[in-house]
VODOLUM-759516 format. One line per 2 residues: their letters; for each residue y, x, z of C-alpha. Coordinates in Angstrom, 1 decimal. Layout:
N
a) Y X Z; ... $
//
This chain:
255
xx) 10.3 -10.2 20.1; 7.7 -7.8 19.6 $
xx) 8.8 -4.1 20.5; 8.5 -1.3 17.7 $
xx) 5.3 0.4 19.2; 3.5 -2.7 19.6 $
xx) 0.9 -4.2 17.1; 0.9 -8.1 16.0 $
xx) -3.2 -8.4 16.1; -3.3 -9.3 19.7 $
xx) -6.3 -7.2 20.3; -5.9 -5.5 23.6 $
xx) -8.2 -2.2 23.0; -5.8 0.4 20.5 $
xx) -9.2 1.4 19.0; -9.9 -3.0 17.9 $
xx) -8.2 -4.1 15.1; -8.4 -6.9 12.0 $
xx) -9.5 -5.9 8.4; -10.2 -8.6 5.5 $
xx) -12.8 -6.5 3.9; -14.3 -3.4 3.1 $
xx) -14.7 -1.8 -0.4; -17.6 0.9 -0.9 $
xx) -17.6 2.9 -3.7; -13.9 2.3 -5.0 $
xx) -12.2 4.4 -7.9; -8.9 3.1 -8.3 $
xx) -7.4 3.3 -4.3; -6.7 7.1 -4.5 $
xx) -8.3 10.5 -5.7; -12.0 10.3 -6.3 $
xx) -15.0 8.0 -4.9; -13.4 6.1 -2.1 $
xx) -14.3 3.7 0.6; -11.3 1.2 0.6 $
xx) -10.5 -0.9 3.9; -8.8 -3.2 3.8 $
xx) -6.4 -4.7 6.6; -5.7 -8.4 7.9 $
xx) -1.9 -9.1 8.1; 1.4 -8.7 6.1 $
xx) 5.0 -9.7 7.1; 6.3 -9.3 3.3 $
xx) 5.6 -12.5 0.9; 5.5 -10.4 -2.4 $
xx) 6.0 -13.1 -5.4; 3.3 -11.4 -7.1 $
xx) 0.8 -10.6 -4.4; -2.9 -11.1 -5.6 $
xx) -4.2 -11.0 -1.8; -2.5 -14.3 0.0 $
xx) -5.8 -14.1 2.3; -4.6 -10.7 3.6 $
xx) -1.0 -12.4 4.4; -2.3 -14.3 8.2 $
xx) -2.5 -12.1 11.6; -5.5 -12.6 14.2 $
xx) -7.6 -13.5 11.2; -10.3 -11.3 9.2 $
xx) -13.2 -9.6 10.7; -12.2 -8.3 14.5 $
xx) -13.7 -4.4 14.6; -13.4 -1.1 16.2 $
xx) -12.3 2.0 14.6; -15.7 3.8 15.4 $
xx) -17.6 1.3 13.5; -15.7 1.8 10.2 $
xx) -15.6 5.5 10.3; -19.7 5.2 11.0 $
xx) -19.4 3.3 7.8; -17.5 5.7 5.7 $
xx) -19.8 8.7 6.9; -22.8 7.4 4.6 $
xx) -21.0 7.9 1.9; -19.7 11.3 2.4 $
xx) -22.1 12.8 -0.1; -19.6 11.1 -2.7 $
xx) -16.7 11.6 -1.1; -17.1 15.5 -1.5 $
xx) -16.5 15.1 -5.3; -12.6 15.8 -6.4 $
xx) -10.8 14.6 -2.9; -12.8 11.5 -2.3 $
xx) -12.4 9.5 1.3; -11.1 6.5 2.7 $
xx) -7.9 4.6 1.6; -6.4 2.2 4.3 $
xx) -5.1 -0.4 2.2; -4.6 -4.4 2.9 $
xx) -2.4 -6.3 4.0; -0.1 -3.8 5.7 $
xx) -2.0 -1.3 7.7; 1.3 -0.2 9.3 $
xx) 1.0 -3.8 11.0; -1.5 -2.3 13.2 $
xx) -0.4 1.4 13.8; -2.6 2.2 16.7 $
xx) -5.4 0.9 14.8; -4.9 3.0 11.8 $
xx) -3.8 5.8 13.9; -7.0 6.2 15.3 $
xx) -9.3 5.1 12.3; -7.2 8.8 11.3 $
xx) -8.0 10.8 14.0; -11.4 10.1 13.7 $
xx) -11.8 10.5 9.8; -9.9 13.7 10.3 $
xx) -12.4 14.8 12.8; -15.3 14.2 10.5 $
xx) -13.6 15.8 7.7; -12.9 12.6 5.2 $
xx) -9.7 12.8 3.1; -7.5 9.7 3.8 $
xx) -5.3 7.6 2.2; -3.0 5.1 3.1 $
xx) -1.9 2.6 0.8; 1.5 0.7 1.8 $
xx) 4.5 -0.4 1.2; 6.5 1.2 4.4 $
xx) 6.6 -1.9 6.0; 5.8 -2.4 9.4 $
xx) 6.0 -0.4 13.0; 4.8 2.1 15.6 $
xx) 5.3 5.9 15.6; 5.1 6.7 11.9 $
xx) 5.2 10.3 12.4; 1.9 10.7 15.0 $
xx) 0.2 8.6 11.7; 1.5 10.4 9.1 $
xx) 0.8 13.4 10.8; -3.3 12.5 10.0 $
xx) -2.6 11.2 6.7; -4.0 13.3 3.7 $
xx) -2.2 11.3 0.8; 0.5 8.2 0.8 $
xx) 0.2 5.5 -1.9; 3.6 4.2 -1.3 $
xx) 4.8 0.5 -3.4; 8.3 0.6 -4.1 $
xx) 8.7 -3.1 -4.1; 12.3 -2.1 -5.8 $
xx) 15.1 0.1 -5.4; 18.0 -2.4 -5.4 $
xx) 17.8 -4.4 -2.6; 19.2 -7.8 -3.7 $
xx) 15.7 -7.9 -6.4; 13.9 -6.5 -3.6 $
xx) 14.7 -9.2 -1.0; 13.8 -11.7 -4.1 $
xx) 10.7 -10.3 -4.5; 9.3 -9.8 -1.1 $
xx) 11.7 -12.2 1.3; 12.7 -9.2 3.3 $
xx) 15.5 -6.8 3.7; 15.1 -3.0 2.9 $
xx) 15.6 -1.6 6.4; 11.9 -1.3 7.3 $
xx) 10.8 0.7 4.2; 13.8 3.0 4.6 $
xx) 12.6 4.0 8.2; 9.5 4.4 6.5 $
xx) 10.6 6.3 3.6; 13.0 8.8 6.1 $
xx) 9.7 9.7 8.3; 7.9 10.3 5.1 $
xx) 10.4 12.7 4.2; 10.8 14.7 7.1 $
xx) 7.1 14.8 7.0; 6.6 16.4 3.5 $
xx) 3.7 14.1 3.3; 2.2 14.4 0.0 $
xx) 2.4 10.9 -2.2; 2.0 9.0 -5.2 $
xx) 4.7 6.6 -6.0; 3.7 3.2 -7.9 $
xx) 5.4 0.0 -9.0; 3.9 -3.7 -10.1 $
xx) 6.3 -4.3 -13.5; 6.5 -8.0 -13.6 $
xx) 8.2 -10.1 -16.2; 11.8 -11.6 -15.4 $
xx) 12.1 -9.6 -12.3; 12.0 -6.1 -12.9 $
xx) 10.8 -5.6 -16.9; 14.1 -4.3 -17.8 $
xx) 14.9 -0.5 -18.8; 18.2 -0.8 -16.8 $
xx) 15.0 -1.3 -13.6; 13.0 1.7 -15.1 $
xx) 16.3 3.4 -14.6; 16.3 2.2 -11.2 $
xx) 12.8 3.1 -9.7; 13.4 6.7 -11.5 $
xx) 16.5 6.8 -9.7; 14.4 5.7 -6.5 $
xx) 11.4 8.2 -7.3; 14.0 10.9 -7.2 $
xx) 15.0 10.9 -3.7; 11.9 12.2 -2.9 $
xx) 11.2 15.9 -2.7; 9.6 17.0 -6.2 $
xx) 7.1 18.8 -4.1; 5.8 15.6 -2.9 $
xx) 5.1 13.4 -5.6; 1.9 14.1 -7.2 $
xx) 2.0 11.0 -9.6; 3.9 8.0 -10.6 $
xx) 2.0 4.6 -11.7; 3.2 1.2 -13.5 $
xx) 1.0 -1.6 -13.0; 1.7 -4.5 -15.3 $
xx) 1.8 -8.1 -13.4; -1.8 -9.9 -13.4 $
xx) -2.4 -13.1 -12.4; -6.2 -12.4 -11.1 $
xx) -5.3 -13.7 -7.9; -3.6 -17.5 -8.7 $
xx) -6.8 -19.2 -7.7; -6.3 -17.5 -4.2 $
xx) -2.8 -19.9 -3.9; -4.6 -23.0 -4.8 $
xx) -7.4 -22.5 -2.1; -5.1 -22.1 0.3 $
xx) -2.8 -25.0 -0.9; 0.1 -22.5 -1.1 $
xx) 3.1 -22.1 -3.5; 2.6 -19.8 -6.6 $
xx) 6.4 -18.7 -6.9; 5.6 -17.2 -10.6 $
xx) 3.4 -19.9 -11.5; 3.4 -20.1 -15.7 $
xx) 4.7 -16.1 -15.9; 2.3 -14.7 -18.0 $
xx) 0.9 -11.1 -17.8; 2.8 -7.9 -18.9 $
xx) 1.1 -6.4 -22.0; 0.5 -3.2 -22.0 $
xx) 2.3 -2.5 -24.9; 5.5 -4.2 -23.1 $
xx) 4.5 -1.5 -19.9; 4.0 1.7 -22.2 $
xx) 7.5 0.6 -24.2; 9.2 1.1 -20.5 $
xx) 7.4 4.1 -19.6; 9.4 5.6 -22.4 $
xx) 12.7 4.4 -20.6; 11.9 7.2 -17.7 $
xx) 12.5 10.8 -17.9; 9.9 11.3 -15.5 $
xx) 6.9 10.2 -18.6; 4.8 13.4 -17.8 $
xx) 4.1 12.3 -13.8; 3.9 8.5 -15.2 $
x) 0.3 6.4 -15.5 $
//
């Protein structure tokens, strides 16, 4: 059993980890132009997930934390523009904490806003990391945890350790949620994530989001001969998405 500090990569150096790609140039990941890494490796099985190739540890591109951080300072010319940087997305990069940790420290020595993007879900110290995070993208999978067990295959007890270091940290975050039919497409779970986005301080949540359920990523299963769970669900319009938006008395932080 793997102990709380330790990473699930296998690489031996703290400054090695996996990523599945790299993103250059990115406007959707965060505030402003953004570099967007990407990281290998993901212990939830999300019935929505577009990235499957992102699920599998001690896969990806094997790399050091210098090298991407080399990477992102070419491009700190755009970055400058309205809080631009790197976002640490994946996969989970709180499956490899020491790796993120110092891909961090060293952005925050050169100066380059971070963000990471995650769904509280994995291990390490989470304070030392938040503690060199500029901004948290943070996926509330959802709120009750019978749906969210359904929709991920995990309990809630990781994203609540998550969620109480985040707190105590004041860390400054947007909130989002994929809105996918049958599953949580409902005012009553509208209700539910407001009820969820209210726990947090007011202070620190600088935006909400609602993503309506794609299926962009279906062909992803079939190459790697694994089991669509919402196979035939088609996508949420986004007339059905801005018909629950109304459900939430939070509308004015809501995109």
């Amino acid at each position: 059993m793997l102990s709380a500090g330790r990473s699930t990569t296998g690489c031996d150096e703290l400054k090695e980890g996996y990523i599945h790609s790299i993103e250059t140039l990115g406007t959707l990941d965060g505030p402003g132009i953004r570099m967007v890494v990407f990281f290998q490796g993901c212990s939830l099985r999300c019935a929505y997930c577009h990235n499957p190739d992102t699920w599998a540890f001690k896969k990806g591109i094997k790399t050091t934390a210098e090298k991407i951080v080399e990477k992102a300072k070419r491009y700190k010319p755009y970055f400058k523009f309205n809080d631009g940087g790197v976002t640490f997305s994946g996969g989970e990069p709180l499956m490899q904490p020491e790796f993120l940790l110092e891909c961090l420290k060293l952005c925050r020595e050169e100066r380059i806003h971070t963000v990471l993007d995650t769904a509280g879900v994995g291990m390490g110290e989470y304070r030392e990391i938040l503690k060199y995070t500029d901004l948290v993208i943070l996926d509330i999978k959802h709120s009750n945890p019978e749906k969210y067990k359904n929709i991920t295959g995990m309990d809630m007890k990781s994203y609540y350790r998550f969620k109480e270091e985040l707190i105590k940290n004041g860390s400054s975050i947007w909130l989002k949620q994929v809105v996918t039919p049958g599953i949580n497409d409902t005012c009553d779970d509208m209700k539910q994530f407001e009820m969820e986005v209210n726990t947090f301080t007011k202070d620190m949540v600088k935006k909400v989001e609602l993503f309506p359920y794609h299926t962009l990523g279906f062909y992803k299963y079939k190459e790697l001969n694994t089991i669509y769970r919402l196979k035939g669900v088609d996508p949420l319009s986004l007339e059905k998405l801005e018909e629950l938006k109304k459900c939430l008395s939070i509308e004015k932080l809501v995109r």
